[in-house]
Backbone as a printed PyTorch tensor [residue, N CA C, xyz], in Angstrom:
tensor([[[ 72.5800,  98.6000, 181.9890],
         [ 73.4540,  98.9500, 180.8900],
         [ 74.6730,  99.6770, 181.4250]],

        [[ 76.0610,  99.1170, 180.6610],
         [ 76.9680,  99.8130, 181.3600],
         [ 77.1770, 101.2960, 180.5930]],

        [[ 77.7110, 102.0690, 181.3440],
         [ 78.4080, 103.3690, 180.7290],
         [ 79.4030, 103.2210, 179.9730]],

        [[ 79.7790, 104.2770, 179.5100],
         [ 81.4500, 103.8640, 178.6520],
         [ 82.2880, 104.3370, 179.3230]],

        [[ 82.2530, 104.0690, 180.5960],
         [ 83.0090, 104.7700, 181.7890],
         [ 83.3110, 102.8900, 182.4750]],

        [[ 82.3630, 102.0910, 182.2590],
         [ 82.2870, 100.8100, 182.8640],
         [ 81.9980, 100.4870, 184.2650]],

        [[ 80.6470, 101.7310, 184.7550],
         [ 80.2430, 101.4920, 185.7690],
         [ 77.9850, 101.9910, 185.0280]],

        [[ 77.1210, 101.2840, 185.7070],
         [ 75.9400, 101.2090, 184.9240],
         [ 75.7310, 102.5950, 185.3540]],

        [[ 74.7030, 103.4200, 184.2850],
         [ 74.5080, 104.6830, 184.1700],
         [ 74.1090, 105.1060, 185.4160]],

        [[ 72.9810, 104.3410, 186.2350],
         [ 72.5090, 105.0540, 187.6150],
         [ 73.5170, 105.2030, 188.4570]],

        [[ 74.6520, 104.7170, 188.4940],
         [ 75.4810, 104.8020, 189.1390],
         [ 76.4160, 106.3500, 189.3990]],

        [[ 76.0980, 106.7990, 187.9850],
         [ 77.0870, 107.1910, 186.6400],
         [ 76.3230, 108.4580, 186.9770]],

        [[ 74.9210, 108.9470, 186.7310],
         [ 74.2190, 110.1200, 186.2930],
         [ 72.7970, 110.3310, 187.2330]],

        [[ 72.5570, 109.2400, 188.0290],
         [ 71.2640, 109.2120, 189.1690],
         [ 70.4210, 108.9570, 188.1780]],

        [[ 69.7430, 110.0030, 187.8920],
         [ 68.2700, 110.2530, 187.4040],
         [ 67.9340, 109.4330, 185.7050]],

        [[ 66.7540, 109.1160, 185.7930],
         [ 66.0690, 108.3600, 184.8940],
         [ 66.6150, 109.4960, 183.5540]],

        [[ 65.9090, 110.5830, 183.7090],
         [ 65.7620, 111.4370, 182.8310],
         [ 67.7550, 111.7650, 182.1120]],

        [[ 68.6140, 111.8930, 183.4390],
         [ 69.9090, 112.0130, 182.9320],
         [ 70.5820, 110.8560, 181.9660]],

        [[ 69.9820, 109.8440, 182.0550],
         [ 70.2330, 108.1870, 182.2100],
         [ 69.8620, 108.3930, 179.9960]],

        [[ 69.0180, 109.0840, 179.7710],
         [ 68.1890, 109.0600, 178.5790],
         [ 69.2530, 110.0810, 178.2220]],

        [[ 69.4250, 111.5470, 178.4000],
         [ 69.9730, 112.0300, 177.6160],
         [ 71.5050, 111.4920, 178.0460]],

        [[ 72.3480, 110.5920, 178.5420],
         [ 73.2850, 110.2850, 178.0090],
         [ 73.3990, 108.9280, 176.7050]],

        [[ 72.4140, 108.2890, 177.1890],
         [ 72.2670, 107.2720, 176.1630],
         [ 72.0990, 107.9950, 174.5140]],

        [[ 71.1720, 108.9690, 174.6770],
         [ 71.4350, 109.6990, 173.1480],
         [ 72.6510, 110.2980, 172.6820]],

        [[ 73.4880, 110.8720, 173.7030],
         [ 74.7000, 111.4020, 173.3820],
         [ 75.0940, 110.6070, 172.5790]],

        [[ 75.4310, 109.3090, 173.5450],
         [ 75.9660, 107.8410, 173.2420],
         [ 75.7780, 107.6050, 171.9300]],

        [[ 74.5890, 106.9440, 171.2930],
         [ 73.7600, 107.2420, 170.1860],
         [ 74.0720, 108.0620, 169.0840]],

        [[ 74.0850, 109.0560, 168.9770],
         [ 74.8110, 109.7580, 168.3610],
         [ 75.9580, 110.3890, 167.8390]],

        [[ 76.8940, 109.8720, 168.9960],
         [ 78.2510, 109.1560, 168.8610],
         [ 78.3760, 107.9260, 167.6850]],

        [[ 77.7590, 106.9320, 167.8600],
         [ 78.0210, 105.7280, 167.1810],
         [ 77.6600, 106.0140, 165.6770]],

        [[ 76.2800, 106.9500, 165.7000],
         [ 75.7300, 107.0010, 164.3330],
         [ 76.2460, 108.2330, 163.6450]],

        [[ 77.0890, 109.0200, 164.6030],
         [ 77.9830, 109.9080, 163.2280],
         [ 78.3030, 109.2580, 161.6910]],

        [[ 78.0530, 109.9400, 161.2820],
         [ 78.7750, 109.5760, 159.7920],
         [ 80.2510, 109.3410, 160.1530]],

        [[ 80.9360, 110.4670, 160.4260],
         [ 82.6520, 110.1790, 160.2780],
         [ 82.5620, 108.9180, 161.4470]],

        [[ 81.7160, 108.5470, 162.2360],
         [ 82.8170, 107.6250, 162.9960],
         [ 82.0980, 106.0750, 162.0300]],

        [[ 81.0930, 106.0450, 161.3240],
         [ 80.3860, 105.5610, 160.7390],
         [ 81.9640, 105.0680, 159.7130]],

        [[ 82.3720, 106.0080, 159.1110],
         [ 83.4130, 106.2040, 157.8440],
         [ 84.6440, 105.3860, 158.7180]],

        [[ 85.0550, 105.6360, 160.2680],
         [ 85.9160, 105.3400, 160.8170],
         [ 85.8270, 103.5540, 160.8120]],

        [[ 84.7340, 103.4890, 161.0060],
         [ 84.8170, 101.9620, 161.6610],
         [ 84.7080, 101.1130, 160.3420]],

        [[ 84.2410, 101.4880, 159.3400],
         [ 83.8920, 100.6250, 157.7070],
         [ 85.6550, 100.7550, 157.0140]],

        [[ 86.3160, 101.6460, 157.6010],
         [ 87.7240, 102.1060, 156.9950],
         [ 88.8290, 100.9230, 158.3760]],

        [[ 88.1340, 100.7060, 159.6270],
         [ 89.1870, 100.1890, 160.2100],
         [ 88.6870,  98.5170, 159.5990]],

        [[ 87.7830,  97.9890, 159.1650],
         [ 87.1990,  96.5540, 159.2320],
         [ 87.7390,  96.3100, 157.5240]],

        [[ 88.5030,  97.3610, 156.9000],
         [ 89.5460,  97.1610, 155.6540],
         [ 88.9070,  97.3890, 154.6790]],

        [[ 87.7390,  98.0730, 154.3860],
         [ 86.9110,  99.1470, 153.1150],
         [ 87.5710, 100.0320, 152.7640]],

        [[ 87.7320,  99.9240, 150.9470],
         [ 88.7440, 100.8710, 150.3420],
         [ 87.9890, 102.7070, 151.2670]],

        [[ 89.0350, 103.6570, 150.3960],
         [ 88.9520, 104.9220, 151.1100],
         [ 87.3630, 105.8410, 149.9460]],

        [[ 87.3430, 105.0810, 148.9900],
         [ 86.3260, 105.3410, 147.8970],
         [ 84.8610, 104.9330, 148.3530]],

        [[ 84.9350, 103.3720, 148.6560],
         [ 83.9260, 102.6060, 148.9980],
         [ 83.5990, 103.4080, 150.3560]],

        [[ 84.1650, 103.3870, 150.9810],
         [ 83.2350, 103.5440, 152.5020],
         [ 82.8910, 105.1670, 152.5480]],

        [[ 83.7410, 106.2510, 151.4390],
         [ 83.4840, 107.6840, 151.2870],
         [ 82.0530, 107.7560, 150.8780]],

        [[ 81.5870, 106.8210, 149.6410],
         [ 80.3400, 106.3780, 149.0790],
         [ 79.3210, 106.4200, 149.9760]],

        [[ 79.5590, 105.2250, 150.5220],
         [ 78.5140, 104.7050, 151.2520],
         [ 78.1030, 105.6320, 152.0890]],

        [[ 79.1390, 106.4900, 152.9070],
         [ 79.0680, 107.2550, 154.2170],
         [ 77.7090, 108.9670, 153.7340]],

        [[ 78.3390, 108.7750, 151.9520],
         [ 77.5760, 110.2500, 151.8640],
         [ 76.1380, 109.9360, 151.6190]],

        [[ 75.7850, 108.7680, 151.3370],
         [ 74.6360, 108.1650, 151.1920],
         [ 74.0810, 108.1590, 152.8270]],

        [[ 74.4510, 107.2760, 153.6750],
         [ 74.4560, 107.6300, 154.6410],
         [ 74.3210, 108.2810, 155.9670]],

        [[ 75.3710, 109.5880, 155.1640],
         [ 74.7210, 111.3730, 156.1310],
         [ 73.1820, 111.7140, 155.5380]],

        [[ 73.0010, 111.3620, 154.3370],
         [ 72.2640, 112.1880, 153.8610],
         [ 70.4820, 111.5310, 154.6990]],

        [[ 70.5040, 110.3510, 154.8760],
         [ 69.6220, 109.5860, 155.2270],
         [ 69.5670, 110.6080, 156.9840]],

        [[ 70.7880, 110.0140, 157.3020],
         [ 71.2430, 110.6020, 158.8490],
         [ 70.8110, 112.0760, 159.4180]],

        [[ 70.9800, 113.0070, 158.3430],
         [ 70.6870, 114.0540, 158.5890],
         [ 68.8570, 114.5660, 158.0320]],

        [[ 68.3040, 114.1460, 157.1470],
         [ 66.6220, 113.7330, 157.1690],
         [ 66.4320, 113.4130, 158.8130]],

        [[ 66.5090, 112.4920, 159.2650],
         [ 65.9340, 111.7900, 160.3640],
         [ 66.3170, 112.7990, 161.6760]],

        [[ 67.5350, 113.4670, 161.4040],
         [ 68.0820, 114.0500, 162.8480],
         [ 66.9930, 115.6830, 162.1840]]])
């Protein structure tokens, strides 16, 4: 798997264990709500619709975290 650096994580961080907690960083990056809100707002979802969806969303997001 590559990094978001565009070289693969062992390369990137050595260790198995480092390799995991960057992938969650990662992870948790993507599944923010606001960037969640970012990417449904760049693919042309009114500013209402994707506000909606997003608080529905956190709320699920933040249970699980």
């Amino acid at each position: 798997m590559q990094s978001p650096y565009g070289m693969p994580f062992d390369e990137v961080l050595g260790s198995k264990k480092n390799q995991e907690e960057a992938m969650k960083e990662i992870l948790r990056h993507y599944f923010n709500p606001l960037h969640v809100y970012c990417r449904l707002k760049s693919c042309g979802m009114s500013n209402t619709t994707a506000r909606n969806l997003c608080e529905i969303y956190e709320r699920l997001y933040s249970r699980i975290l």
